[in-house]
C-alpha positions in Angstrom: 0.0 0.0 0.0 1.5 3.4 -0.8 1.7 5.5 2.1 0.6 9.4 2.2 2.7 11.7 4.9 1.3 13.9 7.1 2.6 16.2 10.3 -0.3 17.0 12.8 0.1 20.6 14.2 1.6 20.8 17.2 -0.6 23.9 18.2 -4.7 24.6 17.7 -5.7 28.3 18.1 -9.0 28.5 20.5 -12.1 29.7 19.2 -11.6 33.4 20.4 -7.8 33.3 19.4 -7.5 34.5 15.5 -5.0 32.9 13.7 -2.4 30.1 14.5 0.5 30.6 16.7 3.7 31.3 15.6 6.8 29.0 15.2 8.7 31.5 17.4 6.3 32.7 19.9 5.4 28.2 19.5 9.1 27.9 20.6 9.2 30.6 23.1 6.3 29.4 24.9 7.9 25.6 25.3 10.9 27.5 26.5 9.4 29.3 29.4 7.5 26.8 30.2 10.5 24.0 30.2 12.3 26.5 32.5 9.3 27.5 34.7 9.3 24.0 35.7 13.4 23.4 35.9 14.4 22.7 39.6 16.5 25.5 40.8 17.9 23.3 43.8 18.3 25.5 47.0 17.2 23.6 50.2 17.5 24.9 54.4 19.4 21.5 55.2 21.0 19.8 52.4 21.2 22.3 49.3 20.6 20.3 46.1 22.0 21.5 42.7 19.7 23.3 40.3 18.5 21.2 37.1 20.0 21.8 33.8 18.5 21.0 30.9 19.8 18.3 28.6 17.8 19.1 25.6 14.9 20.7 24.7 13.7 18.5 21.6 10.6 18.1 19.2 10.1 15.0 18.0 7.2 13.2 16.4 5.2 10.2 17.5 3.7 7.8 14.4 0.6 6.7 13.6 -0.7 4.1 10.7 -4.0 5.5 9.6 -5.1 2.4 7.6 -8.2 1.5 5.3 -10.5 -1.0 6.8 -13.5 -1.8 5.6 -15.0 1.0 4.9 -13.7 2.3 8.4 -10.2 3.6 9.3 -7.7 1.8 11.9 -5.2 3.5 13.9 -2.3 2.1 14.6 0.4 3.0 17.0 3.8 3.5 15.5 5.8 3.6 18.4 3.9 0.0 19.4 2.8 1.3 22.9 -0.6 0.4 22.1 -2.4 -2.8 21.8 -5.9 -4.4 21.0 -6.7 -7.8 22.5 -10.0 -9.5 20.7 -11.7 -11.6 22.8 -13.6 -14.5 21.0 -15.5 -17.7 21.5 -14.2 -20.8 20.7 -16.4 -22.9 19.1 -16.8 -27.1 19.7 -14.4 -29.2 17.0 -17.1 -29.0 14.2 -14.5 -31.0 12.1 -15.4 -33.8 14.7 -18.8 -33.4 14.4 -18.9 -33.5 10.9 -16.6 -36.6 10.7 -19.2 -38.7 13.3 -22.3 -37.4 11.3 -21.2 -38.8 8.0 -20.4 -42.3 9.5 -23.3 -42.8 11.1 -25.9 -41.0 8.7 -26.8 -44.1 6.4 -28.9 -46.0 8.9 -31.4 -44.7 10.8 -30.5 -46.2 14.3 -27.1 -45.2 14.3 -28.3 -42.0 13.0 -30.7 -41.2 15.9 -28.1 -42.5 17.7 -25.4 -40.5 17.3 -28.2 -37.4 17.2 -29.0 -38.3 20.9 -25.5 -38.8 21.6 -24.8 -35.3 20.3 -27.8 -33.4 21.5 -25.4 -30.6 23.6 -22.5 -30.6 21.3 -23.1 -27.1 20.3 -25.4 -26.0 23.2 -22.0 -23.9 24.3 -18.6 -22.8 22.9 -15.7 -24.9 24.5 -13.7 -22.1 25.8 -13.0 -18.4 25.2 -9.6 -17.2 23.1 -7.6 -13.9 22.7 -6.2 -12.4 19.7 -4.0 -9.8 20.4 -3.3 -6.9 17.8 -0.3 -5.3 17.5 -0.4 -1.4 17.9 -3.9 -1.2 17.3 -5.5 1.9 18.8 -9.2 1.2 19.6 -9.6 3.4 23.2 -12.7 5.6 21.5 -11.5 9.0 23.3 -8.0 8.3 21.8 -9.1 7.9 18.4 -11.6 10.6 18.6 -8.7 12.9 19.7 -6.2 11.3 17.2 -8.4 11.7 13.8 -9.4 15.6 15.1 -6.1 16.1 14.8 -6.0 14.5 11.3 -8.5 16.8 10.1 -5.9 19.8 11.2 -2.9 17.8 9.6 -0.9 19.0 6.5 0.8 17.0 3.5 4.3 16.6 4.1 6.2 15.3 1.0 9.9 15.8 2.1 12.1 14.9 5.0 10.6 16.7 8.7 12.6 18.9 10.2 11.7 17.4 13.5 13.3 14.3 15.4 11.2 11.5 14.6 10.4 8.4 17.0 12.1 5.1 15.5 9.0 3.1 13.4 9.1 0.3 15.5 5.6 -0.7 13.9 6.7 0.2 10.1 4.1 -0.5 7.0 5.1 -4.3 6.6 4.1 -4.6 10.1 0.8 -2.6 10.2 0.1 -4.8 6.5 0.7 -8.1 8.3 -1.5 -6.5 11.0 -4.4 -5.6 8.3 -3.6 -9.5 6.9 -4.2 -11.1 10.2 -7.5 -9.2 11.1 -8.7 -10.2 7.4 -7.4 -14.0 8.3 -9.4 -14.0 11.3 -12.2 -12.6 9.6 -12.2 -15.6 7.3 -12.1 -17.6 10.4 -14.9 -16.2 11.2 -16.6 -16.6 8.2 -15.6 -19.9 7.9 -17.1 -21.1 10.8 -20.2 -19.6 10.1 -20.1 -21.3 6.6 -19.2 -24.5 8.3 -22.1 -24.0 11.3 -24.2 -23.2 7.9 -23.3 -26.3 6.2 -23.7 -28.8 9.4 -27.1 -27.5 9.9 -28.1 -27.8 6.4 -26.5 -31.6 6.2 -28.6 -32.5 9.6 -31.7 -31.1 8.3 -31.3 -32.8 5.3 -30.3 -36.1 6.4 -33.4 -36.1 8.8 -35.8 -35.4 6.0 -34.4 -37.9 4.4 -34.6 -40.4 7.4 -38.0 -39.5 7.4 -38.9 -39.5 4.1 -37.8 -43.3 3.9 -39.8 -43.5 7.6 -42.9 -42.6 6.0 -42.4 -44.6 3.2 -41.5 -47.7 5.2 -45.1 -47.1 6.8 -47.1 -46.4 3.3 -45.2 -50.2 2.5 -46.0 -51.7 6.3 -50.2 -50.4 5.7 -49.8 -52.2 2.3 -48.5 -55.4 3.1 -50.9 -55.4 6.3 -54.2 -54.6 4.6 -53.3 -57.3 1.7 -53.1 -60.1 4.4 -55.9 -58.8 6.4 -58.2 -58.5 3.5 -57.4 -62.1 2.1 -57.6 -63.4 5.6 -61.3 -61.3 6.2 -62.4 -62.8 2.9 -61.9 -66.4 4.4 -63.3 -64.6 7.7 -66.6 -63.8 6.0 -67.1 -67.5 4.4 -66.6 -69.0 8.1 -68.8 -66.3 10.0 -71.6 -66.5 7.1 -72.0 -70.2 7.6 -72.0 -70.1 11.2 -74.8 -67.0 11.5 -77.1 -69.0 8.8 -76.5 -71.7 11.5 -77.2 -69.7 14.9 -80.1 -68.0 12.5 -81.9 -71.2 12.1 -81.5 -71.7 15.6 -82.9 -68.1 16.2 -85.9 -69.2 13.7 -86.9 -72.1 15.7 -86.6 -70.8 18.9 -88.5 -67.8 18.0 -91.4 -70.1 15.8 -91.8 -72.3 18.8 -92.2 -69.8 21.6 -94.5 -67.4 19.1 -96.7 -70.5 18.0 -97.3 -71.4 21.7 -98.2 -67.6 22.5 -100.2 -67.6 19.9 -102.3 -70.8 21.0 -102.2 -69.1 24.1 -103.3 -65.8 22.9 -106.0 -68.0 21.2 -107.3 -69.4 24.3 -107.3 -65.8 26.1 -109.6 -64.8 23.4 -112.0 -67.5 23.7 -112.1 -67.3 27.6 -112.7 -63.6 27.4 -115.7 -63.8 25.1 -116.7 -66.6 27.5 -116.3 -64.2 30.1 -118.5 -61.3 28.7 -121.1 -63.8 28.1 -121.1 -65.3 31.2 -121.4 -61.5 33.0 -124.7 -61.2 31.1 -125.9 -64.5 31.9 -125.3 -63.5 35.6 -127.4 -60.6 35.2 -130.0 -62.6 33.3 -129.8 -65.3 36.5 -130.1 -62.6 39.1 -133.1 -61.2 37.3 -134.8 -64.4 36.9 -134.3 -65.3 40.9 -136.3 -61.9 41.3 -138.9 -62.5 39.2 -139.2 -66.4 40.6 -139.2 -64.6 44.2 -141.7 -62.4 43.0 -144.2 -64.6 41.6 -143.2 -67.3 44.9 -141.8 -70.1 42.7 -140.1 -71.6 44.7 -138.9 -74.3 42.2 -137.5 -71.8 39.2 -135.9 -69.9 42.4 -134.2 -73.1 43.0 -133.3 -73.6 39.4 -131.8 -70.0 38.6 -130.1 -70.2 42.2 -128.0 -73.6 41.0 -127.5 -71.5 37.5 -126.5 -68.3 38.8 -123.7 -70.2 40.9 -122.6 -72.5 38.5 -121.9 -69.4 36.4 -119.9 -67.2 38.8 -118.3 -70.4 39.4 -117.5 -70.4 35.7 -117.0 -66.8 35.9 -113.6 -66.8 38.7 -112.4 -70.0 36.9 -112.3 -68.4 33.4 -110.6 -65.2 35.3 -107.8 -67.4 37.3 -107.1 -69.3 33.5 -106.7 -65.8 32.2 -104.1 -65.0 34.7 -102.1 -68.0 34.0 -102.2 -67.4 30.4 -100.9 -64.2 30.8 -98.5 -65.4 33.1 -97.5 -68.0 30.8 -97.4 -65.7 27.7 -94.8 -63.4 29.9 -92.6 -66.2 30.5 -92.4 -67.3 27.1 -92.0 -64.3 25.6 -88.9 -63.7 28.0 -87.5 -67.1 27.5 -88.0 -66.8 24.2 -86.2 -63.3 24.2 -83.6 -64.7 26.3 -82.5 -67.8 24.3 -82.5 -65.8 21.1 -80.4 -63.3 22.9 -78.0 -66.2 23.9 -77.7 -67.3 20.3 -77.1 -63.7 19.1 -74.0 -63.4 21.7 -72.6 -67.3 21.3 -72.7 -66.2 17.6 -70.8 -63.2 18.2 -68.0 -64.9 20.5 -67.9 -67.2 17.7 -67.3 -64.4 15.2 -65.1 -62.4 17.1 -63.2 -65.8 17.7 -62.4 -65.9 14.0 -61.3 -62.1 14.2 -58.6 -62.5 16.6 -56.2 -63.0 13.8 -57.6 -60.3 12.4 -57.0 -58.1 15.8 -53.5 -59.7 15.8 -52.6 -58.2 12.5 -53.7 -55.2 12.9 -51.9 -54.4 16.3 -48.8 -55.7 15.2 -49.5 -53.2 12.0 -50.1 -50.1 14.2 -47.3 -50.9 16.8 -45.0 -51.1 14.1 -46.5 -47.7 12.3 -46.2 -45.8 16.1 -42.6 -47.1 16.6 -42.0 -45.7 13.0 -43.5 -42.7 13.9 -41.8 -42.0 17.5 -38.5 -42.6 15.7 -39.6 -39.4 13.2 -40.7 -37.4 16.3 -37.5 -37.6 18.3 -35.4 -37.3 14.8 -37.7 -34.4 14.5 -37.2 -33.2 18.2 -33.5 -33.7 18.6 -32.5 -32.3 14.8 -34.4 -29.4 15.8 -32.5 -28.8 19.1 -29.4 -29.3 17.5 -30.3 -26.8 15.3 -31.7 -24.4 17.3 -28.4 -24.4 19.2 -26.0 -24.0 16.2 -28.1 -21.4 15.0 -27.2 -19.6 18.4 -23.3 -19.9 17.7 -24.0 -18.8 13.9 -26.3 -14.9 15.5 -22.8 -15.7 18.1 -20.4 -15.5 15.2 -22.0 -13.1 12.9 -21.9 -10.4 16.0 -18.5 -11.0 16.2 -17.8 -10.5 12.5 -19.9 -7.4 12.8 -17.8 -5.8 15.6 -14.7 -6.9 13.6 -15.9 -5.3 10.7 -17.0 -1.7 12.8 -13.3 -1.7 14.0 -11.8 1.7 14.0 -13.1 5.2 13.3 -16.3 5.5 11.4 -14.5 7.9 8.3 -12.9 5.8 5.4 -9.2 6.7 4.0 -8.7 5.0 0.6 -5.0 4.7 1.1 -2.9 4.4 3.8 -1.4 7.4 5.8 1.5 7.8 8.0 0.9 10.6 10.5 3.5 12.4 13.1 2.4 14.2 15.6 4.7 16.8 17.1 5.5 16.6 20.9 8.2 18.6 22.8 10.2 16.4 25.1 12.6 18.2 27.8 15.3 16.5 29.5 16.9 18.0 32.9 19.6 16.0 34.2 21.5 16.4 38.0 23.8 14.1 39.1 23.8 12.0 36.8 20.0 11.4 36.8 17.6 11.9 34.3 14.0 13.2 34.4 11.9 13.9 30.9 8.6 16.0 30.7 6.5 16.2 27.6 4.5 18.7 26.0 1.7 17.8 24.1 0.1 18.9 21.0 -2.3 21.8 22.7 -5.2 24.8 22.2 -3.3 28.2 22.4 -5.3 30.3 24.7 -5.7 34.4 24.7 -5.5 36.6 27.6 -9.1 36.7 27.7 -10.6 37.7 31.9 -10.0 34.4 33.4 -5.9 34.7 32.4 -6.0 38.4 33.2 -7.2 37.2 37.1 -4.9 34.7 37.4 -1.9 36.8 36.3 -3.2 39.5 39.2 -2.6 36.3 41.4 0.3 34.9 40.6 3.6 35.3 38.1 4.0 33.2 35.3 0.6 33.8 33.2 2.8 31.7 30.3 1.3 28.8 32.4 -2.2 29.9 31.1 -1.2 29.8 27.3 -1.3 26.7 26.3 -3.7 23.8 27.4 -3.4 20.1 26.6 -5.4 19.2 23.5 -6.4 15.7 24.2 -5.8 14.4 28.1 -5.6 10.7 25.9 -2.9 11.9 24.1 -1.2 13.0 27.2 -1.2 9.8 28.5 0.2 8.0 25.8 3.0 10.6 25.6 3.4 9.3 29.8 3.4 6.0 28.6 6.3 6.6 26.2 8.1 8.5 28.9 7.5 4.9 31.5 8.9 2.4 28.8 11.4 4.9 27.9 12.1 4.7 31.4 11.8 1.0 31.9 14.3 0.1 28.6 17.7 1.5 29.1 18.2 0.4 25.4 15.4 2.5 24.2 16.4 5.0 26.1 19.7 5.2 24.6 18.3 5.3 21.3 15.7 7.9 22.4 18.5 10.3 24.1 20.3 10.2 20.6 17.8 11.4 18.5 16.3 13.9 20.9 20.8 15.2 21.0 20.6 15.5 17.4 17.3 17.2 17.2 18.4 19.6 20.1 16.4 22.6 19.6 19.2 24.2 22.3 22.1 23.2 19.8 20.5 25.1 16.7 21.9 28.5 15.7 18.5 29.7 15.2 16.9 28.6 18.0 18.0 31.6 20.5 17.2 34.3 18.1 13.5 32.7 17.4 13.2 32.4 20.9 14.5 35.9 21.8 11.6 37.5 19.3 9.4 34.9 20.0 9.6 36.2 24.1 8.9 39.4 23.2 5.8 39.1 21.5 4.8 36.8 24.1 5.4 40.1 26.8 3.3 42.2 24.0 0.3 39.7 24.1 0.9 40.2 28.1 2.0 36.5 29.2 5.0 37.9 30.3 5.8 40.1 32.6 8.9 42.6 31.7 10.9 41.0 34.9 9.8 37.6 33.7 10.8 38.6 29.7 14.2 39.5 30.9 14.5 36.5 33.4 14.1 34.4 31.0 15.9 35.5 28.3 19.4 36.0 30.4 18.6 32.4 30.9 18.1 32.0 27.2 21.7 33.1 26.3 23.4 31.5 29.8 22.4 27.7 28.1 22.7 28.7 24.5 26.0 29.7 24.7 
C-alpha cells in the first residue's frame, strides 16, 4: 500500500484566538514553560543542585491510519498500544462433521449419534484472545487522534523534527491488516461451516423421514393385503356359522310365538266366555227376582243352582286368564332370552375368527407408532441441535460485525502515515535523568480568566497553552515509562532527541528571543519575567 505523509500541528488556536500561533512565539512558549518547571535546587538543610537542561527536543510520535472496511484503523507507531480481541471458541465441528457422515446411512445409528450429540453445540468450549499489535481502539483516543488529522498538512519531504524510531513500520501494520482479514475468514468460515452442518442435519433427517414414511405407506400395504385375504376367508366362516345360529334363532323364536299364539287364542275365547257369562249372571239374578216375586219356589231353586254354577264359571275363566298371561310373559322372556344367547354365542364365535384379524392389525399399528416416534424424536432432537447451532451462527456473525466496525467510522482509501509533534525536555542532575513532555495543545488568549490569574500569581505563560487531548497526554506518559523501563530504548531515544536539540540550533535563541517578546506584547510575560528568561536563554545557548 503506498503511504501518504502527514505532520499534525503541534498547536490549535482557541475559538476566540485568531489565527495560528507562531513558530517562534510556539518555541518561546515551550521554552518558558521547560524552565518555569526546571528545579532550581536551593534547600535549608542539604542544598541540592539546580536542574539543567539536557535538551529541549521536538520530535514526532507515528501513527498508521489504515483503510479498513470502509472504516479507518489506527495504529500506534511507536507500538505502545495494543488491541486484544476476545472471542469464543467454538466445539471441534471438524469432529462433528466426521461422526455425522459415518453414522448418517442407517437410521438407528443415525438417531443415535443425534442423541448422543444433543449438547455438542449448546455452548462454545472455551474463550480465546487475539491480540493486535499497535492497534488503537480506546474511542476517546481515536476521537482525539483523527481531530487532529483533520488539522494535519501533507508533508512530501524529510521533517525537520526528530522523529520516533517506526518500531511498527508499513510491513508490520500490513501483516496487522492481513491477520484481522485471516481472522475474519475464520470467522466466516465457521459460520459457513455451522451453515453447512445444519443444512446436512436437516437434510439427512428429512431424508430419514422421508424413507420412515415410506416404510409405513409399505408396512399399511402389506398389512391390509393379508388382512383383507384373511377377512375374505373370515366372511365365508362367519356366514356359515350365523345362517346356523339364525336357524336356531328361527326355531326358537317359531316355537315360543306358536305357543303364544295358542295361548293368545285361548285368552280370546275365555274372554268372550267371560262377557257372556257377565250377562248371563245378570239374566240369572233377574230371573231369581222375578221367581221370588211370583213365589216359585222351584225356578228360584233352578236360577239359584244356575246363577252359581256361572260365577263359578266366571272366577275360573278369570284365574285361566291369569295364568295365560303369566305363561305368555314367560315365554316371551324365555323366548327373548334364548335368542339373545344365540345372538351373543354367535358373536363370540365371530369375534373368535377375528382374533387373527385383531392380531394383525396391532402388530400393524405398533410397528406404524414405533415408525412414527422414531420421526418425532429425529424431529425433536434435529431441531435442538439446530436451534443451538443457530445460536453460535447470531454468536459468530456479532463478532464479525464488531470486527468489521473496528476503528473510526470515516474511510481513507489509502494508507497514511501521520507524526504528531510533541516537545520532550530532558533536565539531568547528578547523573539522573528526568523527561517532561509537552503535548500537542489549544493556544489560549489573555481573555478575563488569564488576566485574574496573572493578578494572582507570576508566570501567566502557564495559562497559554492547554493540553489538546488528556488521551494523548497519557500515551506521551506512557512513552516517557517504557522509555524509562528500557535503558536500550532510552539510549536510542536520548540520541535522537541530542541531534534534534532545539538548544544546539543557531536559530533557535534568536527565534526564541523575538518569540519572548511578542509573548510580553500579548501580556503573558511580565517585563521582569521577559528579561528572566531570556538572560537564561543566552546563559544555556552559549
Amino acid at each position: 500500500m503506498n503511504a501518504i505523509n502527514i505532520v499534525f500541528p503541534f498547536t490549535i488556536p482557541s475559538e476566540d484566538r485568531k489565527g495560528r500561533l507562531k513558530r517562534r512565539m510556539e518555541l518561546a512558549a515551550i521554552f518558558s514553560l521547560a524552565e518555569l518547571i526546571r528545579d532550581k535546587g536551593g534547600g535549608l538543610i542539604s542544598k541540592k543542585p539546580a536542574e539543567d537542561i539536557l535538551f529541549i527536543s521536538e520530535i514526532c510520535y507515528p501513527f498508521w491510519f489504515v483503510p479498513w472496511r470502509r472504516r479507518t484503523l489506527i495504529f500506534d507507531g511507536f507500538d505502545l498500544k495494543s488491541y486484544t480481541i476476545s472471542f469464543d471458541i467454538l466445539p471441534d465441528a471438524n469432529m462433528f462433521i466426521q461422526e455425522m457422515e459415518g453414522s448418517s446411512s442407517k437410521l438407528e445409528t443415525y438417531s443415535a449419534f443425534l442423541s448422543h450429540n444433543l449438547n455438542y453445540f449448546a455452548r462454545f468450549s472455551g474463550k480465546g484472545e487475539k491480540v493486535v499489535k499497535g492497534l488503537i481502539m480506546d474511542p476517546n483516543l481515536m476521537n482525539d487522534i483523527f481531530s487532529l488529522f483533520h488539522k494535519a498538512k501533507r508533508v512530501k519531504g524529510p521533517l525537520e523534527k526528530g522523529l520516533l524510531p517506526l518500531v511498527m513500520d508499513r510491513l508490520v501494520a500490513e501483516t496487522a491488516i492481513k491477520e484481522l482479514q485471516n481472522f475474519e475468514k475464520a470467522l466466516e468460515d465457521d459460520v459457513k461451516k455451522l451453515s453447512r452442518i445444519a443444512r446436512v442435519l436437516i437434510k439427512t433427517t428429512q431424508r430419514h423421514i422421508n424413507a420412515v414414511k415410506a416404510e409405513i405407506e409399505k408396512t399399511k400395504k402389506r398389512s391390509d393385503i393379508k388382512i383383507n385375504n384373511l377377512m375374505s376367508k373370515i366372511a365365508k366362516k362367519t356366514e356359515k356359522v350365523r345362517m346356523f345360529y339364525d336357524k336356531k334363532i328361527i326355531k326358537v323364536s317359531g316355537k315360543a310365538n306358536q305357543k303364544i299364539q295358542n295361548l293368545t287364542g285361548e285368552d280370546a275365547e275365555l274372554q268372550a266366555e267371560r262377557d257372556h257369562l257377565r250377562a248371563y249372571i245378570e239374566q240369572c239374578k233377574n230371573q231369581v227376582s222375578a221367581a221370588q216375586d211370583r213365589k216359585d219356589e222351584k225356578q228360584e231353586e233352578y236360577w239359584r243352582q244356575k246363577l252359581k254354577s256361572s260365577r263359578l264359571r266366571f272366577l275360573q275363566i278369570g284365574k285361566r286368564l291369569k295364568e295365560i298371561e303369566k305363561e305368555i310373559k314367560k315365554t316371551s322372556s324365555t323366548r327373548d332370552l334364548e335368542i339373545s344367547r344365540l345372538k351373543s354365542e354367535y358373536a363370540a364365535k365371530a369375534e373368535s375368527y377375528m382374533t387373527e384379524i385383531r392380531k394383525l392389525e396391532a402388530a400393524r399399528d405398533a410397528k406404524i407408532k414405533m415408525s412414527q416416534e422414531a420421526t418425532e424424536s429425529l424431529e425433536r432432537l434435529t431441531s435442538k441441535i439446530v436451534g443451538q447451532i443457530n445460536t453460535l451462527i447470531e454468536a459468530r456473525n456479532l463478532a464479525l460485525k464488531e470486527l468489521r466496525e473496528m476503528g473510526y467510522p470515516v474511510y481513507k482509501r489509502k494508507t497514511v502515515l501521520a507524526y504528531m509533534p510533541f516537545f520532550l525536555v530532558c533536565y539531568s542532575r547528578d547523573l539522573k535523568k528526568r523527561y517532561v513532555t509537552f503535548p500537542p495543545s489549544i493556544v489560549n488568549t489573555m481573555n478575563g480568566v488569564s488576566k485574574i490569574k496573572s493578578a494572582l500569581r507570576p508566570y501567566t505563560i502557564r495559562s497559554m497553552l492547554q493540553e489538546y487531548s488528556l488521551p494523548i497526554t497519557n500515551l506521551l506518559n506512557e512513552f516517557v515509562d517504557s522509555m524509562q523501563q528500557n535503558s536500550m530504548l532510552e539510549d536510542r531515544i536520548l540520541k535522537i532527541c541530542m541531534k534534534s536539540n532545539l538548544l544546539r540550533q543557531k536559530s533557535f535563541r534568536r527565534d526564541v528571543e523575538k518569540g519572548l517578546k511578542e509573548l510580553a506584547k500579548e501580556g503573558w510575560l511580565s517585563e521582569e519575567e521577559l528579561q528572566t528568561l531570556t538572560s537564561r536563554l543566552e546563559e544555556i545557548t552559549r
